[in-house]
N, C-alpha and C positions, 0 to 999 in steps of 0.2 A: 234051563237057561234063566228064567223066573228069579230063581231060590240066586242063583247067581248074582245077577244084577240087583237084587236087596241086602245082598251083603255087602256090592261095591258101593251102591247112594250114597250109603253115611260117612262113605270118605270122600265125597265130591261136594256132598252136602252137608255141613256140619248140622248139629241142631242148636250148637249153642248152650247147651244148658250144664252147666260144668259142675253144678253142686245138686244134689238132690234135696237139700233144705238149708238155708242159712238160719246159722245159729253165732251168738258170740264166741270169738275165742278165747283159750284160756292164756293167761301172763305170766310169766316165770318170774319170781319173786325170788332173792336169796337172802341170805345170811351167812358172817361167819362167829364161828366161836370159839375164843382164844383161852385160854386155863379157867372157864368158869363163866366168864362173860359172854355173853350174848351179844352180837349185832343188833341195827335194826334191820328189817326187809329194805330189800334197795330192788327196785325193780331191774332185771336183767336187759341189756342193751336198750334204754331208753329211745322212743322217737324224737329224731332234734325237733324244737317249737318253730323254725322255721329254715326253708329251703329256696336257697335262689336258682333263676331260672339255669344259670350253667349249670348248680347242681342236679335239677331235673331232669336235664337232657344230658347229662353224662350219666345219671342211673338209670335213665331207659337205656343204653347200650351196655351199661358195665356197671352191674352190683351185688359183686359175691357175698358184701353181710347180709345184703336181702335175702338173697336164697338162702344162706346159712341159718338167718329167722325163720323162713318158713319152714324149714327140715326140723327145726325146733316145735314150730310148734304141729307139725304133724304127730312130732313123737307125744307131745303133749295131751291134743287126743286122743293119739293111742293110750297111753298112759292113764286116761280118766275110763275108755271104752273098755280096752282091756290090758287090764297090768301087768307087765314085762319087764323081767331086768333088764331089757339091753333100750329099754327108752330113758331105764332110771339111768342104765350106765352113761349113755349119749349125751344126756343131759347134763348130769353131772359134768364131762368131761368139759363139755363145748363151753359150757361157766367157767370151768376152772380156767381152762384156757387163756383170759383175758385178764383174771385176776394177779396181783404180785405175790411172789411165793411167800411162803411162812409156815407157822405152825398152825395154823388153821385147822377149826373143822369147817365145813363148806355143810350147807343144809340148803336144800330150795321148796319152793311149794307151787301149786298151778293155784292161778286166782281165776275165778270170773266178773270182773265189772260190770254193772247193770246200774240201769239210772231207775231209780221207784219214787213216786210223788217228788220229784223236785233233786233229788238225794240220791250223790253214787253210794254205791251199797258192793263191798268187794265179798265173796263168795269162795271160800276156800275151799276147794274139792281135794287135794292132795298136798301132804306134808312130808317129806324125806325124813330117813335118817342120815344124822350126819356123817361125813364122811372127810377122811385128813385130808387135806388140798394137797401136803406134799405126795401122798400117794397117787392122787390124780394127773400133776402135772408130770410123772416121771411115768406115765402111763402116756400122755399126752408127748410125749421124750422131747 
């Protein structure tokens, strides 16, 4: 009866403690590349610089790009932890997805941001290879 009742607690009682360590996350960075030319890095779905208060309270009830952000960047640390086609595939696509079709190559990279003596300092932990956006977006149908 014991063993019982401590397995029920921690759904009556939460403990709260949702992350085992906080660490920075990592930013999806992309690029495309058209016969030769290189892009620059454009960061992937930007945070707007600001939000008014209807905005606030209609993303605390309803915000499918949030979550779609965060499904990104779990694959992200997946993707730095352990390396997987199907976090490269996911990624890729969920980019392509938003981009206007073309000839495109599409390439992304995970950044880390860190502030040292005064100074952001970005941290590249992963670089793709590229890959044709129209292949992507016709996978994305």
């Amino acid at each position: 009866m014991l063993h019982l009742f401590s397995l029920f607690l921690p759904t009556v009682i939460p403990s709260w403690r949702f992350f085992k360590t906080v660490a920075p996350s990592p930013r999806i960075e992309y690029r495309l590349i058209e016969a030769g030319r290189v892009g620059d890095w454009q960061e992937d779905r930007p945070r707007p610089g600001h939000l008014g208060l209807g905005q606030i309270l209609r993303r605390m009830l309803w915000n499918p790009e949030w979550n779609e952000q965060l499904y990104l960047v779990s694959c992200s640390e997946r993707l730095i932890d352990e390396p997987s086609q199907h976090s490269v595939d996911e990624i890729n696509l969920r980019v392509a997805r938003l981009l206007p079709a073309g000839q495109q190559e599409l390439q992304f990279r995970l950044v880390f941001v860190s502030r040292e003596q005064g100074q952001i300092v970005k941290l590249v932990e992963y670089e793709s290879s590229p890959v044709s956006l129209i292949t992507l977006q016709e996978a994305v149908g």
